[in-house]
N, C-alpha and C positions, 0 to 999 in steps of 0.2 A: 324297661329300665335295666340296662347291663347292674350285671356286681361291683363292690367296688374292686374286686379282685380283675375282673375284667378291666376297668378302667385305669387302674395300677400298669398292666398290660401294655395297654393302646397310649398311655402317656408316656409310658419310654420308649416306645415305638418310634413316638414323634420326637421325645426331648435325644432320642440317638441322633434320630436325622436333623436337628438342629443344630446337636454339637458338632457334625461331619461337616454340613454344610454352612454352617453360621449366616445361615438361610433368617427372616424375620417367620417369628414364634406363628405369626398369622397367618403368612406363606405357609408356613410348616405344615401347620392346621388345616388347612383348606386342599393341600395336595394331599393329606394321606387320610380325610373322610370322603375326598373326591375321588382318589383310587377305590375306593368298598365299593362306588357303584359309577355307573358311567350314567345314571337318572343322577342331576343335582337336584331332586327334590325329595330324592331316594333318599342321597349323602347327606341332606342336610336333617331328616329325621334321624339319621343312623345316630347323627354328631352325640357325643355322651360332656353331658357337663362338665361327673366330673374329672372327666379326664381332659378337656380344654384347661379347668380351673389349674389342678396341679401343673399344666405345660405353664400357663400364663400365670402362675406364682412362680415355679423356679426360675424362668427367663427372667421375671421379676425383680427378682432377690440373688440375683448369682452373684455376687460380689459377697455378700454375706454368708450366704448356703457355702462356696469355696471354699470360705477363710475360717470356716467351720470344720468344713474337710480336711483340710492342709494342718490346721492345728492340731486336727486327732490320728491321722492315719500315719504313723511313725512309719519313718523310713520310705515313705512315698510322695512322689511330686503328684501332682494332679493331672500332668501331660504325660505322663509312664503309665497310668491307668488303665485300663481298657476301656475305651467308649463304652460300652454296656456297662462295666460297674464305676463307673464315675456316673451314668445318667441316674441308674438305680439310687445311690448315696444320693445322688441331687435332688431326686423325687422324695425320700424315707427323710430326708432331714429338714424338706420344707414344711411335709406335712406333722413334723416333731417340732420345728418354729410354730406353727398356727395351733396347734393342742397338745402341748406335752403328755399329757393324762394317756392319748394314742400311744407315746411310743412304743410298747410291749407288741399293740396290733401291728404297726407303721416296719419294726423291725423284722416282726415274725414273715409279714407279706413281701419285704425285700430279699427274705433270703430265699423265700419261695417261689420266687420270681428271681431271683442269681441263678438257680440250681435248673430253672427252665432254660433262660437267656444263656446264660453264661457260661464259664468253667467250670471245675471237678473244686476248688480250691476258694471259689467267687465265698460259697456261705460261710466259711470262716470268717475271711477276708472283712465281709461287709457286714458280718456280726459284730468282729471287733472293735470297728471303726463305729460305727452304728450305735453300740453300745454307750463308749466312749464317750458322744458325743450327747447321748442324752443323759447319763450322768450331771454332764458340766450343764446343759440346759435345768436339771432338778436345782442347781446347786444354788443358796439366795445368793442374792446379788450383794457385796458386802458394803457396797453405798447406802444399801435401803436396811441394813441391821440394824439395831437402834435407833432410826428414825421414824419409829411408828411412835404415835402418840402416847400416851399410860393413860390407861383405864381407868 
């Protein structure tokens, strides 16, 4: 079983080559555990859960995951980005949708993966955004304030 730092990895590997090629998430998947080995029965042991999972949530939820980005990253469009830290933000904030309680790990692993992938400038960057973002996810929801029942 890889780590999930490995799997972290191997998901923006594929969520890059998705976003280049606007290729489908499955296509995606299947050409880059098929490049590890040229046995398909090699690639399909190789295949790591959960790094299919995170590909097949952010493809998922990208309309959400964006408008999440777009909301926190001041002074940034989402197509001015760089492919590698728009994938990264798109991986670190779906897995901050699915368990909040993660985001301190979720964040810490983005930026250690910007500073492999990326720029000289990406770990700020994707801290600041990152951060941002899971702030306003702790924050209640103000429809549900006073609508829990009295005790």
């Amino acid at each position: 079983m890889a780590s999930r730092h490995r799997s972290r990895e191997q998901a923006l590997q594929m969520l890059y080559q998705w976003d280049l090629t606007k290729a489908h998430p499955e296509q995606v998947m299947k050409a880059y555990w098929g490049g590890l080995s040229a046995d398909e029965d090699t690639a399909a042991k190789a295949e790591d859960a959960f790094a299919n999972r995170l590909v097949e949530g952010v493809t998922g939820r990208i309309r959400q995951i964006d408008d999440l980005i777009k909301a926190h990253a001041s002074n940034w469009r989402l197509e001015r980005m760089s492919a590698v830290d728009r994938s990264i933000l798109r991986m670190a904030v779906y897995e901050m949708l699915e368990n909040t309680e993660l985001a301190p790990v979720v964040i810490n692993e983005a930026i250690e993966i910007g500073r492999r992938f990326s720029g000289r400038e990406s770990a700020g960057f994707l801290n600041g955004v990152l951060d941002a973002i899971r702030k306003s996810l702790e924050e209640p929801d103000p429809a549900s304030v006073g609508s829990r029942p009295v005790e």
